[in-house]
N, CA, C and O atoms as CSV, one atom per row, in Angstrom:
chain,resi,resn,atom,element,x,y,z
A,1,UNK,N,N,85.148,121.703,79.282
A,1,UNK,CA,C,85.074,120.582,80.206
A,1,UNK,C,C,86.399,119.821,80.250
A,1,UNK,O,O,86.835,119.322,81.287
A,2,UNK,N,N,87.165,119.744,78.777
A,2,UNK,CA,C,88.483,118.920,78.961
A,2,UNK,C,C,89.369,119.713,80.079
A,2,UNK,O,O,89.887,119.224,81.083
A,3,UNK,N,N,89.400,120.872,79.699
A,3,UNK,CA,C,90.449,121.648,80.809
A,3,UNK,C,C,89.895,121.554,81.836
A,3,UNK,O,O,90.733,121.495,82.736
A,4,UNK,N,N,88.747,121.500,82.256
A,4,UNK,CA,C,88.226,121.825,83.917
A,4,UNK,C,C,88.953,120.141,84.186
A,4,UNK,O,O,89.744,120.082,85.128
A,5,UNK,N,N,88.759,119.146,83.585
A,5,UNK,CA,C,89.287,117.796,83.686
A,5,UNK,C,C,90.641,117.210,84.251
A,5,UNK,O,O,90.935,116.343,85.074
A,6,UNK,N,N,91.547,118.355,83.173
A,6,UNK,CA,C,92.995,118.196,83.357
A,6,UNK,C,C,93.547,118.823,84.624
A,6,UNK,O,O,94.440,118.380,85.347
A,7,UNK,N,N,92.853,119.923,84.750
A,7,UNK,CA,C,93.210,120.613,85.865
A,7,UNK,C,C,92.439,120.130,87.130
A,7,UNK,O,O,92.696,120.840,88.101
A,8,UNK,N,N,91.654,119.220,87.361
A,8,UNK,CA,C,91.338,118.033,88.675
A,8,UNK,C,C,92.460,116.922,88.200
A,8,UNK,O,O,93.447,116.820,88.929
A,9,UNK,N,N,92.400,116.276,87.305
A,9,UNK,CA,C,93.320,115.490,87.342
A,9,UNK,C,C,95.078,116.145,87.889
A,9,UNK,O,O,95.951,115.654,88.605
A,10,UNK,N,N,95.009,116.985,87.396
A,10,UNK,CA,C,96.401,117.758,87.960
A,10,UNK,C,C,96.451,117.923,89.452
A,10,UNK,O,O,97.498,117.531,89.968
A,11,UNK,N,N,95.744,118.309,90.070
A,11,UNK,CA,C,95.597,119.290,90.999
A,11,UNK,C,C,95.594,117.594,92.115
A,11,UNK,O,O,96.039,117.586,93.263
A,12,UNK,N,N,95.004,116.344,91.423
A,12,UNK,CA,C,95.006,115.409,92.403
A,12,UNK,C,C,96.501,114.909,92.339
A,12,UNK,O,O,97.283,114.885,93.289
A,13,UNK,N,N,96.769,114.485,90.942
A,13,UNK,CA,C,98.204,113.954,90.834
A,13,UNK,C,C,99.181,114.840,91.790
A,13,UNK,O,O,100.245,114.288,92.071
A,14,UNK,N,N,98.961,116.142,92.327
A,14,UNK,CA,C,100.103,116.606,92.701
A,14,UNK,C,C,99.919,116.093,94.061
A,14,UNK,O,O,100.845,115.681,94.759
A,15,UNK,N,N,98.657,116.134,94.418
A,15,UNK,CA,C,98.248,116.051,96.065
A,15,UNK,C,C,98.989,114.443,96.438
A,15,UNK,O,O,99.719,114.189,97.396
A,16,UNK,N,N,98.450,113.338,95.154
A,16,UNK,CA,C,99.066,112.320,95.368
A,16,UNK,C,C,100.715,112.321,95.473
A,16,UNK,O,O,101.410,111.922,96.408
A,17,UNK,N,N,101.128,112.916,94.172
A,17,UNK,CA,C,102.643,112.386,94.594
A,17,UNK,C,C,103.202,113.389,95.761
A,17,UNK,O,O,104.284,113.052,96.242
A,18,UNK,N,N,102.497,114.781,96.363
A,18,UNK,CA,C,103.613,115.258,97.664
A,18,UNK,C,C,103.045,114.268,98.953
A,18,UNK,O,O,103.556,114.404,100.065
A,19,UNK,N,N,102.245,113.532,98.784
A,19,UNK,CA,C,101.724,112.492,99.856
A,19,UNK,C,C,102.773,111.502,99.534
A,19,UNK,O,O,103.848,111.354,100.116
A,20,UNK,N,N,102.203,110.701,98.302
A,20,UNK,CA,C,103.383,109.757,98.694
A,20,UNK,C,C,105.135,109.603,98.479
A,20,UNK,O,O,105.869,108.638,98.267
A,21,UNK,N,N,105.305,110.700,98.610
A,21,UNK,CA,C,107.006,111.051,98.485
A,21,UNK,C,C,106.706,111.564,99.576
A,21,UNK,O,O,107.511,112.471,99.366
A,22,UNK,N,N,106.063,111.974,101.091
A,22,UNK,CA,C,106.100,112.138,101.993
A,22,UNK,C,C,106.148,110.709,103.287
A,22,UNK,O,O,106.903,110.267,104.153
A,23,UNK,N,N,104.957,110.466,102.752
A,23,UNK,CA,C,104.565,108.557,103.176
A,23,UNK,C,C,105.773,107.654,102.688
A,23,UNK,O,O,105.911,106.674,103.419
A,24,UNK,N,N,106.510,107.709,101.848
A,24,UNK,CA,C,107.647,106.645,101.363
A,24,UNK,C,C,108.587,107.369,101.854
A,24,UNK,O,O,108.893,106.908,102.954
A,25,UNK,N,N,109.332,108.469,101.531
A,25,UNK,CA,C,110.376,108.869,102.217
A,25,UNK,C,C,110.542,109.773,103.820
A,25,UNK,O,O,111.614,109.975,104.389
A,26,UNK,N,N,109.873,109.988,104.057
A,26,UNK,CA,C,109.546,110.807,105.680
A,26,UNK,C,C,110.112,109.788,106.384
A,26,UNK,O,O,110.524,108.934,105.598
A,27,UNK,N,N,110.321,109.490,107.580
A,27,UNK,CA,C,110.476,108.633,108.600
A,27,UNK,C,C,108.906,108.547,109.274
A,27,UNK,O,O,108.239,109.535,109.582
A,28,UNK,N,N,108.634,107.638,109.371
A,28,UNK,CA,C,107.207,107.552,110.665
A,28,UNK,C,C,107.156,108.063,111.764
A,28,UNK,O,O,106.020,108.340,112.150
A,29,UNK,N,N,108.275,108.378,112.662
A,29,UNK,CA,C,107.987,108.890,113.530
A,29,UNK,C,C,107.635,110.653,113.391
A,29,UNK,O,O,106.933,111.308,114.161
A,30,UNK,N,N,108.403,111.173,112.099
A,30,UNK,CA,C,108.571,112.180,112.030
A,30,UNK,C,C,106.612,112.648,111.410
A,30,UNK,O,O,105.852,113.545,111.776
A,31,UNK,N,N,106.456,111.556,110.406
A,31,UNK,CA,C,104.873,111.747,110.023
A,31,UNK,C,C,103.627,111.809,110.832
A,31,UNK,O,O,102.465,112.169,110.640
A,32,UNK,N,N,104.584,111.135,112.172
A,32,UNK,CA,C,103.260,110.713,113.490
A,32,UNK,C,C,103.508,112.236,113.903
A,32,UNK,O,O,102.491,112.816,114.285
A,33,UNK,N,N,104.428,112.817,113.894
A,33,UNK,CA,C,104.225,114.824,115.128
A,33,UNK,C,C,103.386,115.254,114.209
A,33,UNK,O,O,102.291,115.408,114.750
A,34,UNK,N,N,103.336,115.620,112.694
A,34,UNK,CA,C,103.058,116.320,111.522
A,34,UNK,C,C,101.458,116.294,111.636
A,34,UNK,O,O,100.764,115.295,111.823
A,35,UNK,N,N,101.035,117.605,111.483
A,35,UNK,CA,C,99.407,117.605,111.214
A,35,UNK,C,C,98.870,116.994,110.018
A,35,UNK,O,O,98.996,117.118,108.799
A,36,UNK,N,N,98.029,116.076,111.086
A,36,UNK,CA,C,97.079,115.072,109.795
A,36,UNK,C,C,97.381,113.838,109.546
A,36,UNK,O,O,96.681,113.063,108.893
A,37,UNK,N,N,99.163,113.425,110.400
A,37,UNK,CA,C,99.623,112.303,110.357
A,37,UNK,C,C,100.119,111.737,111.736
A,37,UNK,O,O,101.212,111.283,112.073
A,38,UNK,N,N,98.742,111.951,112.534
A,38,UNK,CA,C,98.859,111.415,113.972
A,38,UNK,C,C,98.483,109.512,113.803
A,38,UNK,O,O,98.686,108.662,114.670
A,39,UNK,N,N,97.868,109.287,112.332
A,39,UNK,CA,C,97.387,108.295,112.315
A,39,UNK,C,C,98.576,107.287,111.940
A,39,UNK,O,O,98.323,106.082,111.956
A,40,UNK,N,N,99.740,107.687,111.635
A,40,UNK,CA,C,101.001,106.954,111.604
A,40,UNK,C,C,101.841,106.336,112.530
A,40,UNK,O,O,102.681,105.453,112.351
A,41,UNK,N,N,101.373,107.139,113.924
A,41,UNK,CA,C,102.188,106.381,115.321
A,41,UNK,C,C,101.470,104.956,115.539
A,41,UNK,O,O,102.096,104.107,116.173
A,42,UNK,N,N,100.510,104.729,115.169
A,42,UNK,CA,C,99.650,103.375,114.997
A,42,UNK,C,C,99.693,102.473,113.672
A,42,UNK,O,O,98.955,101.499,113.522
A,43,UNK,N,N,100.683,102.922,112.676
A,43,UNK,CA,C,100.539,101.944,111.903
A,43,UNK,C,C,102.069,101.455,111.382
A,43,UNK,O,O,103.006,102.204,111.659
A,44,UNK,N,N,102.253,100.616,110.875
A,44,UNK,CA,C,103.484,100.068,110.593
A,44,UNK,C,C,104.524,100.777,109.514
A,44,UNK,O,O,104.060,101.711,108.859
A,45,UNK,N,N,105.844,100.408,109.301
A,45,UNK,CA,C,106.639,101.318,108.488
A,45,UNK,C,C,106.197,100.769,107.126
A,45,UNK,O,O,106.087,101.547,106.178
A,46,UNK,N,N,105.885,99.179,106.961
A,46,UNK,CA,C,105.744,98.759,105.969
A,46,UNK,C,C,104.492,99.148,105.183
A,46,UNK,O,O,104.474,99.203,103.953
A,47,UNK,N,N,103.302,99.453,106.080
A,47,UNK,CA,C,101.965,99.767,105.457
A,47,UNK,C,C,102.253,101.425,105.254
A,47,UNK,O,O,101.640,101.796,104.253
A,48,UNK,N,N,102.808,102.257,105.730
A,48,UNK,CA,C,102.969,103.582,105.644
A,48,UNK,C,C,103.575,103.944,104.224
A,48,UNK,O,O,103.161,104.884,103.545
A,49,UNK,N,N,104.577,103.110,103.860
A,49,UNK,CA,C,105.326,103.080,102.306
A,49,UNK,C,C,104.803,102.570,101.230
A,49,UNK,O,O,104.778,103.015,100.082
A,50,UNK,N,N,104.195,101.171,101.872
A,50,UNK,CA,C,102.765,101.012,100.877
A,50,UNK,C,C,102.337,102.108,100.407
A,50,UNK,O,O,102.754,102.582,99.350
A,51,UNK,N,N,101.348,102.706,101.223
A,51,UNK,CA,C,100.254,103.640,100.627
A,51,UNK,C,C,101.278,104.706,99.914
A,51,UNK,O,O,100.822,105.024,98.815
A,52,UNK,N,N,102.634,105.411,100.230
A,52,UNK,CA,C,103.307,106.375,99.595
A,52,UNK,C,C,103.503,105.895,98.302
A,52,UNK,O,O,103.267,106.646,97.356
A,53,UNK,N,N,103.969,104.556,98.083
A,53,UNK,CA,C,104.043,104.090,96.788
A,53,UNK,C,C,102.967,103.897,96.338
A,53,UNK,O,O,103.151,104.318,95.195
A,54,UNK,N,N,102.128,103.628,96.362
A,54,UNK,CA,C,100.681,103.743,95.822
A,54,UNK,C,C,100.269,105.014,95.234
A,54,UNK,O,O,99.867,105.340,94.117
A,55,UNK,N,N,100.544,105.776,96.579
A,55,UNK,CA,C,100.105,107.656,95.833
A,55,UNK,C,C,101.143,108.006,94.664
A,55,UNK,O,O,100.813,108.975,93.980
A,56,UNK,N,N,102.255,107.418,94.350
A,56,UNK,CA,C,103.291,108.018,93.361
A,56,UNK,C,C,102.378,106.913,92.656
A,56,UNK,O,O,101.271,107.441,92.765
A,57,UNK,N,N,102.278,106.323,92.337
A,57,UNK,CA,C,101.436,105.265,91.100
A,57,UNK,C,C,100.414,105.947,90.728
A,57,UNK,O,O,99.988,105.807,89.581
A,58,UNK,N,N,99.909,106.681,91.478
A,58,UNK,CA,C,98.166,106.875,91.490
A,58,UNK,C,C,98.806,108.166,90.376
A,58,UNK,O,O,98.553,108.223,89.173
A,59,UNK,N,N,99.677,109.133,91.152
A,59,UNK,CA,C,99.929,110.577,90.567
A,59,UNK,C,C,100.690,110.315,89.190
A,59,UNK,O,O,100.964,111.226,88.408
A,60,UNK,N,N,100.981,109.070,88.992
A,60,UNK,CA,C,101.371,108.724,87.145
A,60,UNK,C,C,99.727,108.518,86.572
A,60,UNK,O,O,99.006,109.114,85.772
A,61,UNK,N,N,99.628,107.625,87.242
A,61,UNK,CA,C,98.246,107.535,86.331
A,61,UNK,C,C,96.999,108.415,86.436
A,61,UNK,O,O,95.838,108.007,86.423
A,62,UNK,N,N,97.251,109.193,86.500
A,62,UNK,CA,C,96.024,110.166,86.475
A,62,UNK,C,C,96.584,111.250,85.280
A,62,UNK,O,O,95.784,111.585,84.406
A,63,UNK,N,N,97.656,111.668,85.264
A,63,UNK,CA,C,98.387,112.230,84.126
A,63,UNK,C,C,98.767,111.629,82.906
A,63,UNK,O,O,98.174,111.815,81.844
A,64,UNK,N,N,99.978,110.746,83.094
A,64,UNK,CA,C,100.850,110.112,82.251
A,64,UNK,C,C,99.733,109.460,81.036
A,64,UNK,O,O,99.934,109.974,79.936
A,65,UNK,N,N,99.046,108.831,81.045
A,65,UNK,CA,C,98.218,107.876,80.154
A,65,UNK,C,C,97.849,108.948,79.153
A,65,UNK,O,O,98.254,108.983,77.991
A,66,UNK,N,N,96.873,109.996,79.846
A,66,UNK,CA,C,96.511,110.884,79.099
A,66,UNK,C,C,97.639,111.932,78.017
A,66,UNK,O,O,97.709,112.075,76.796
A,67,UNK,N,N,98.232,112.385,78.915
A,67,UNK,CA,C,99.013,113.230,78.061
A,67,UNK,C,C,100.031,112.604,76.911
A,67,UNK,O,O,100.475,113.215,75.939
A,68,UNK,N,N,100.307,111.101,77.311
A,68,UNK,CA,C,101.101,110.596,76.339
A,68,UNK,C,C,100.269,109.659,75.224
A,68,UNK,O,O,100.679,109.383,74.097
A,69,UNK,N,N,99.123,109.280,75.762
A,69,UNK,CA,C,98.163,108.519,74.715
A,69,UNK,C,C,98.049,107.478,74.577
A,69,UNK,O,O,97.369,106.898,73.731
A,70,UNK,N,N,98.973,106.872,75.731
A,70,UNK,CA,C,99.064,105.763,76.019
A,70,UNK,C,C,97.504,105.042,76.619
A,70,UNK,O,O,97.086,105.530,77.669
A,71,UNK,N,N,96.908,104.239,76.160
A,71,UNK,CA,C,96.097,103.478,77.064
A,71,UNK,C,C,95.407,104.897,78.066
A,71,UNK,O,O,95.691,105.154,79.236
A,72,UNK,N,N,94.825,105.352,77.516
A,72,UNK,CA,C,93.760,106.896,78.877
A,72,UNK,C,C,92.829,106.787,79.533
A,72,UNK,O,O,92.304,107.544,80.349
A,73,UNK,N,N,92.561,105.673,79.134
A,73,UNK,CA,C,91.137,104.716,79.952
A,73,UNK,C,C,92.014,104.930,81.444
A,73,UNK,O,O,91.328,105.256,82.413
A,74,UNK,N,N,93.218,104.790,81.612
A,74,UNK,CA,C,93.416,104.165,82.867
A,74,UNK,C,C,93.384,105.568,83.650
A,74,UNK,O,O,93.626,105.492,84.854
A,75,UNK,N,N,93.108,106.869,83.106
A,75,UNK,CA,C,93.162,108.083,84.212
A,75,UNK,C,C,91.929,107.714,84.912
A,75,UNK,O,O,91.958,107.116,85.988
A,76,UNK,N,N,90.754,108.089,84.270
A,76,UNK,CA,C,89.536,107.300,85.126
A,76,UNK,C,C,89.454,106.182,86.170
A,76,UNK,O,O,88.861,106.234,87.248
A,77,UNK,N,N,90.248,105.027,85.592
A,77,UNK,CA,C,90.280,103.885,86.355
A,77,UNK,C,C,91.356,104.023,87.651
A,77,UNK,O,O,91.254,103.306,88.646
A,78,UNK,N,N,92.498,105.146,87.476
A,78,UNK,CA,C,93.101,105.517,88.703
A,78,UNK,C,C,92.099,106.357,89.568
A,78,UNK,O,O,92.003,106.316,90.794
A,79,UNK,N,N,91.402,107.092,88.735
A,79,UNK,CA,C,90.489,108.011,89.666
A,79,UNK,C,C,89.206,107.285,90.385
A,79,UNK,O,O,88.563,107.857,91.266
A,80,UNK,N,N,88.944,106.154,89.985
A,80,UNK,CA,C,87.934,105.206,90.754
A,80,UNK,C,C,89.292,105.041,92.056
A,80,UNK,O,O,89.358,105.602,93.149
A,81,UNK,N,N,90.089,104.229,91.527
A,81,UNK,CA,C,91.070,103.833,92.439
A,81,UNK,C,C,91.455,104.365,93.649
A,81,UNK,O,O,91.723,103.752,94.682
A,82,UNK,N,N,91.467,105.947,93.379
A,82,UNK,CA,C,91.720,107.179,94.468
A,82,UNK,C,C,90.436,107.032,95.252
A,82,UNK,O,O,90.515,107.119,96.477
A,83,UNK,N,N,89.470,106.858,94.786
A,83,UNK,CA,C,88.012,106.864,95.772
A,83,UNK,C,C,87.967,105.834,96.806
A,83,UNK,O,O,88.123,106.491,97.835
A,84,UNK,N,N,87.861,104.752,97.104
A,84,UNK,CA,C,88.384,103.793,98.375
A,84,UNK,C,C,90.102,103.822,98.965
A,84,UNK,O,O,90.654,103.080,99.777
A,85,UNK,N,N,90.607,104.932,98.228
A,85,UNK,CA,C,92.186,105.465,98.971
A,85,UNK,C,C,91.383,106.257,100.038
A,85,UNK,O,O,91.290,105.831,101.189
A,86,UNK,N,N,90.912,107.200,99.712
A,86,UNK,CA,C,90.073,108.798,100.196
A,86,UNK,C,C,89.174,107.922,101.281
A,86,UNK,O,O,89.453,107.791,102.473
A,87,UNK,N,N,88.108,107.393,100.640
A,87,UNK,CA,C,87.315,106.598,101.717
A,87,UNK,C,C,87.969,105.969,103.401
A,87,UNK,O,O,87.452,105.906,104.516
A,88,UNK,N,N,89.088,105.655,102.952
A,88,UNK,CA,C,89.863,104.759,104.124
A,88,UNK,C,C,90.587,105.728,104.630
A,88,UNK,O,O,90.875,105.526,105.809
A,89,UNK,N,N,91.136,107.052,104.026
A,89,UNK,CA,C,91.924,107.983,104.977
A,89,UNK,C,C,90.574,108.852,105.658
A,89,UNK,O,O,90.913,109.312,106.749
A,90,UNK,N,N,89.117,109.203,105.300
A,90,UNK,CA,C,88.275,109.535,105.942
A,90,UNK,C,C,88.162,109.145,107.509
A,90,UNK,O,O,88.449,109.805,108.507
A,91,UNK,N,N,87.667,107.900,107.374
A,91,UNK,CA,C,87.584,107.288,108.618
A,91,UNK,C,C,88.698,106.825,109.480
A,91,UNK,O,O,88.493,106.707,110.689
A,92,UNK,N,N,90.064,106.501,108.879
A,92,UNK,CA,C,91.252,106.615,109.754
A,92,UNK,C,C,91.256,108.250,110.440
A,92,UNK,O,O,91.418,108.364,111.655
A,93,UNK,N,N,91.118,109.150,109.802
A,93,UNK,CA,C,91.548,110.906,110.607
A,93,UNK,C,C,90.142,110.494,111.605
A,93,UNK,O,O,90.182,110.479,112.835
A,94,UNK,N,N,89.201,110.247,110.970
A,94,UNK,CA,C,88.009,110.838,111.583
A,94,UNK,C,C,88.062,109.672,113.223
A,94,UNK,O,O,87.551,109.997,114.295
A,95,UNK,N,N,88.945,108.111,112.912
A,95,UNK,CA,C,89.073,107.509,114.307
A,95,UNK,C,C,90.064,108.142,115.417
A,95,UNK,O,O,89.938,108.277,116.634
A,96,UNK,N,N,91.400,108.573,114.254
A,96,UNK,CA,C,92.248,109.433,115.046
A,96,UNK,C,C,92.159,110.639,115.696
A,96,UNK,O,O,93.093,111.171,116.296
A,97,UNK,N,N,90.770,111.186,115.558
A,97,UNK,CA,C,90.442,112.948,115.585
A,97,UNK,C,C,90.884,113.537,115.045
A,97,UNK,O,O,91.076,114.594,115.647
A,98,UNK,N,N,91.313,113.539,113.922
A,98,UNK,CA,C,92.276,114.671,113.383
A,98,UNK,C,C,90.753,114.913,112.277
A,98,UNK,O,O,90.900,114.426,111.155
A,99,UNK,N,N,89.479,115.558,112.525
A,99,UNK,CA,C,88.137,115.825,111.878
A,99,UNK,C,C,88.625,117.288,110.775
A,99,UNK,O,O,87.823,117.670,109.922
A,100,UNK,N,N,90.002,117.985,110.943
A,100,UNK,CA,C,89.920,119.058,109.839
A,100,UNK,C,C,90.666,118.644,108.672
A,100,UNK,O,O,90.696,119.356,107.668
A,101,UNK,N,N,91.422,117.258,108.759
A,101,UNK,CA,C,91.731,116.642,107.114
A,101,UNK,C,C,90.676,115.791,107.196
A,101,UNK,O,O,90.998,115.127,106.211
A,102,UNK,N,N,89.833,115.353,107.513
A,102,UNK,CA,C,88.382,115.137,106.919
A,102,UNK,C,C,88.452,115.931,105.579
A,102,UNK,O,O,89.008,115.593,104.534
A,103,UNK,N,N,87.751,117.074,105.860
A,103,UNK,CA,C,87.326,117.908,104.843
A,103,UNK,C,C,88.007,117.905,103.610
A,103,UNK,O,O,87.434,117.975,102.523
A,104,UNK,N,N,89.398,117.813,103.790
A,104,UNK,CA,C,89.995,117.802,102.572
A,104,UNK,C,C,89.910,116.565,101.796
A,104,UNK,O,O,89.819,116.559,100.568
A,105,UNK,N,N,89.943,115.480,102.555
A,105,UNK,CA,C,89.849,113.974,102.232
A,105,UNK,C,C,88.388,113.958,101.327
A,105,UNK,O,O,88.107,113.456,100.238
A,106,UNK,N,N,87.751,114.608,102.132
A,106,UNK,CA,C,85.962,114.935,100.836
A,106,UNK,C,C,86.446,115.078,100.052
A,106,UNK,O,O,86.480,114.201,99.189
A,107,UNK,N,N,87.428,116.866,99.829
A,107,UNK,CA,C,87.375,117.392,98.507
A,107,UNK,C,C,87.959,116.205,97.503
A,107,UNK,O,O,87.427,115.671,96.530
A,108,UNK,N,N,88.745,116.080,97.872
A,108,UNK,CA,C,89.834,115.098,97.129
A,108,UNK,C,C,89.187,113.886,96.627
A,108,UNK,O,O,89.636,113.296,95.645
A,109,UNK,N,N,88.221,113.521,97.218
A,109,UNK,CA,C,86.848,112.530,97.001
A,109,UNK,C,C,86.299,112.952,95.692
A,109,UNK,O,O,86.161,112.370,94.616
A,110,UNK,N,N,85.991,114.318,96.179
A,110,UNK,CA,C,84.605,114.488,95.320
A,110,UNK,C,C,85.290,114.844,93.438
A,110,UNK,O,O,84.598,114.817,92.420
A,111,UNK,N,N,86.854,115.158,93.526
A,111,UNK,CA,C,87.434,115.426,92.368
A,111,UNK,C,C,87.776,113.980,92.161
A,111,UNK,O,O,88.342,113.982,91.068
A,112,UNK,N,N,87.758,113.228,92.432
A,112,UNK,CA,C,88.508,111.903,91.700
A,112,UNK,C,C,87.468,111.654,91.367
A,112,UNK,O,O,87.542,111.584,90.141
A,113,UNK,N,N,85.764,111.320,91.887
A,113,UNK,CA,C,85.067,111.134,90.994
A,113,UNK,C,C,84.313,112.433,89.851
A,113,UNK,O,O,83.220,112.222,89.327
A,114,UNK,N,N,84.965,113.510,89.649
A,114,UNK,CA,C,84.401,114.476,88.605
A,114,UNK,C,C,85.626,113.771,87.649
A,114,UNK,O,O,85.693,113.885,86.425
A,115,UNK,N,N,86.428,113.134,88.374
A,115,UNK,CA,C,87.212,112.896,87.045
A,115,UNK,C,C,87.398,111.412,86.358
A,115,UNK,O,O,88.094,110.883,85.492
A,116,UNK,N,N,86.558,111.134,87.092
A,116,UNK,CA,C,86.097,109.160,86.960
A,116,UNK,C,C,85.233,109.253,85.865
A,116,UNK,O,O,85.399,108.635,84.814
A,117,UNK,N,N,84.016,110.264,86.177
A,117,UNK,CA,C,82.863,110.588,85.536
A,117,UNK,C,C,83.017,111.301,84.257
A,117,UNK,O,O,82.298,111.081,83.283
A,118,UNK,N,N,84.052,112.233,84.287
A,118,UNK,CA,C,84.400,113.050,83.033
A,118,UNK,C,C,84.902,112.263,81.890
A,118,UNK,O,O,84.579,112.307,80.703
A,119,UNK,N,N,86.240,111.132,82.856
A,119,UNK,CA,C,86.731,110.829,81.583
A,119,UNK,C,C,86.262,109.770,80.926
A,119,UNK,O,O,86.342,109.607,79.709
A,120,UNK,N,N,85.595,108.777,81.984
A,120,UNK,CA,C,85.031,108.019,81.103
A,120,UNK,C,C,83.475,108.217,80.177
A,120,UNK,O,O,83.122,107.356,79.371
């Protein structure tokens, strides 16, 4: 169960940080052509870098705590954290039409809480 653990926690941390090193450094206009990021021609440069910096925060803490031993409570508590991230990119694709990163936005759901649930 620890490894099935590490390897959701992994597998999200990566999803988080190529998101938000995409979301912080991309240009917006360039994220608004890109599939899945039609929902960026509608939102601001400042809220777009937000959330990228957020996903590089999120993709430390879902790893870093644990593997260094630092304080590990907080992988869980990032992985609650990821669940109203996921929630709010659901219904942004699903207002924008973009309904096939839906699906992934689930998966990505449904592993932050196997790993909310695991670790704590």
């Amino acid at each position: 169960m620890n490894l099935a653990l590490w390897i959701a926690a992994g597998v999200l941390a990566v999803v988080a940080l190529f998101g938000g090193i995409t979301k912080t450094f991309v240009p917006r206009e360039k994220l608004a052509q890109a599939p899945g990021g039609g929902w960026t021609a509608h939102a601001t440069n400042g809220f777009v870098k937000t959330l990228g910096i957020l996903e590089i925060l999120a993709a430390a803490g879902l790893i870093l705590p644990a593997a260094l031993d630092i304080a590990p409570v907080l992988v869980p508590v990032t992985a609650i954290c990821w669940v109203p991230l996921m929630i709010g990119a659901i219904v942004t694709h699903l207002r924008s039409g973009e309904a096939k990163v839906v699906m992934l936005n689930v998966v990505y759901l449904a592993v932050a809480v196997f790993v909310a649930v695991g670790r704590f």
